[in-house]
C-alpha positions in Angstrom: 89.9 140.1 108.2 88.0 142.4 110.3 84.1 142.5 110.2 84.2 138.4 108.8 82.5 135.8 110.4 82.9 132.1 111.1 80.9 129.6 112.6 82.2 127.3 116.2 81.5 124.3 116.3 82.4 121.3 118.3 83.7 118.1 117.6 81.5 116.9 115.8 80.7 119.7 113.5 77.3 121.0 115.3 77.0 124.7 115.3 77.7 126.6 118.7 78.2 130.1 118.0 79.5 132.4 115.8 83.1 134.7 116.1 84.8 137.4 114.5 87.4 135.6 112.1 90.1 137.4 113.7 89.6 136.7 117.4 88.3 132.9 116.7 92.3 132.9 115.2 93.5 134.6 117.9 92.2 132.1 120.4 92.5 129.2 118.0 88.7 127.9 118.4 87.6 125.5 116.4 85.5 126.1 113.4 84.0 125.5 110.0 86.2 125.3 107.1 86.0 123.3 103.6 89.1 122.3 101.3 87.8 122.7 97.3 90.4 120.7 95.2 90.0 120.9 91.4 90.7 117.9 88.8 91.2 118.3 85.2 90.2 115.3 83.0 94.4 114.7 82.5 93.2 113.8 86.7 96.0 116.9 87.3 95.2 118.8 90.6 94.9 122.7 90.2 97.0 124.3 93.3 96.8 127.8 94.0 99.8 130.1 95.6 98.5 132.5 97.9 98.8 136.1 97.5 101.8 136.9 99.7 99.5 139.7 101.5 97.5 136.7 103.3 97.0 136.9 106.7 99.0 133.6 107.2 100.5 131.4 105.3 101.1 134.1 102.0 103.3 132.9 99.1 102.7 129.1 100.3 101.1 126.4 97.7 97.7 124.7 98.3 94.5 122.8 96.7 92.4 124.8 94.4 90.5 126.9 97.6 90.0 127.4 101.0 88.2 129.6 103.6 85.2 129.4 105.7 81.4 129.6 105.5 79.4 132.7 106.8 76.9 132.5 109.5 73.7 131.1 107.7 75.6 130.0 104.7 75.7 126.4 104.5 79.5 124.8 103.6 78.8 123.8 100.2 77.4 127.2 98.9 80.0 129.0 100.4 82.7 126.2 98.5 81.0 127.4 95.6 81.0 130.7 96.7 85.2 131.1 97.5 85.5 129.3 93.9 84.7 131.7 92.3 85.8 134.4 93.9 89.0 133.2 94.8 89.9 131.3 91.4 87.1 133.0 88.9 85.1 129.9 87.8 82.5 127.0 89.4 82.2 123.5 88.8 79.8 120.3 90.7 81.3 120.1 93.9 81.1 116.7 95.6 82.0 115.9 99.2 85.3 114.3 100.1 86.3 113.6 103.7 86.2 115.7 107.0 88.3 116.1 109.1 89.5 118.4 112.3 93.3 119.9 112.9 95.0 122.5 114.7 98.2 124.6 113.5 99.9 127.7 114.8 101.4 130.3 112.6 104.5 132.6 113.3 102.4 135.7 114.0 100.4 134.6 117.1 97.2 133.2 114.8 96.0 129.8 114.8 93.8 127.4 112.9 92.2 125.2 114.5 89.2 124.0 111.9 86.9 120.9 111.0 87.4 120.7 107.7 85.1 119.7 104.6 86.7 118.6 101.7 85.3 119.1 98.4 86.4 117.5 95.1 85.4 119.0 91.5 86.5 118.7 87.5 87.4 121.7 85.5 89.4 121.4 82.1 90.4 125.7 81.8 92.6 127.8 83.8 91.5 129.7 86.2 90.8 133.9 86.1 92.2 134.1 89.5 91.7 136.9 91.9 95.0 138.6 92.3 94.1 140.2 95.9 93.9 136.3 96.7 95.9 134.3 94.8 99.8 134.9 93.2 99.7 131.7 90.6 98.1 128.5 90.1 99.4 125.6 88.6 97.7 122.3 87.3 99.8 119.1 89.0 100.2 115.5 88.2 99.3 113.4 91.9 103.0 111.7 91.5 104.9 115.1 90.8 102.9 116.8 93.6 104.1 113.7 96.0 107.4 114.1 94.7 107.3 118.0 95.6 105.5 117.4 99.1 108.0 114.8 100.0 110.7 117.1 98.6 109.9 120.8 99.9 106.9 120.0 102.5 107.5 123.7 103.4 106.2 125.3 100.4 103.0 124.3 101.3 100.4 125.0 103.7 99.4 123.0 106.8 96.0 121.5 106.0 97.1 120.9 102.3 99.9 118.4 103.4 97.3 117.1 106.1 94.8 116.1 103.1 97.4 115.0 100.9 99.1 112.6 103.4 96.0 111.6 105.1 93.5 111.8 102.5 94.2 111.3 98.8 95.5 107.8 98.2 98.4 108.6 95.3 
């Protein structure tokens, strides 16, 4: 994580600084982050395992991609952006929902991020990036209820906040 960027902000999602990834974790300040879930014309979700070597949260399931922008770098591009480097294609993004939440994590890190959700349709699997992802999987919305009502554990934080919150099954 070292050298990586991410933008503060306050409550309501104006800019007011920016922090080394790391540190912003450490002390569990808020900033900008966007959700990309993926659609397939079946209207099957494309989850993504993270690689087990992730700074938090390695090994769990969640939507398509994550992460945050870079200073200058407006949320959308860098959606775009993490798509592709994360799950090796790009699609129309459209915005979802925002929203802001706070979890800590076993090894002293935090999130605490206002989130932009992005929706988009692709109909291939994804060339993921191994040094980021371990699988992916494409999801009917009733068997991924079934699983987050089932084993809410195998999934990350914001992923169950979205899906509960969020996405009307």
């Amino acid at each position: 994580m070292s050298h990586e960027f991410v933008i503060l902000v306050n409550e309501k999602d104006e800019e007011i600084g920016t922090m080394e990834k790391q540190e912003a974790h450490e002390k569990a300040l808020l900033h900008r982050a966007f959700s990309v879930m993926v659609f397939n014309e079946k209207n099957e979700m494309l989850l993504q395992q993270r690689a087990l070597s992730k700074y938090h949260s390695g090994g769990l399931w969640t939507n398509t991609c994550c992460s945050h922008p870079r200073p200058g770098e407006n949320v959308e591009q860098a959606a775009h952006r993490r798509l592709v480097e994360e799950m090796g294609f790009d699609c129309p993004l459209k915005p979802h929902q925002t929203f802001i939440y706070q979890a800590p994590f076993d090894n002293g890190l935090s999130e605490h991020e206002f989130d932009h959700v992005f929706v988009g349709e692709f109909n291939q699997d994804p060339q993921f990036n191994a040094d980021e992802v371990a699988s992916f999987q494409w999801i009917s919305l009733p068997d991924l209820k079934a699983q987050l009502l089932d084993n809410p554990e195998k999934f990350t934080v914001w992923f169950r906040i979205i899906m509960e919150n969020y996405v009307h099954f």
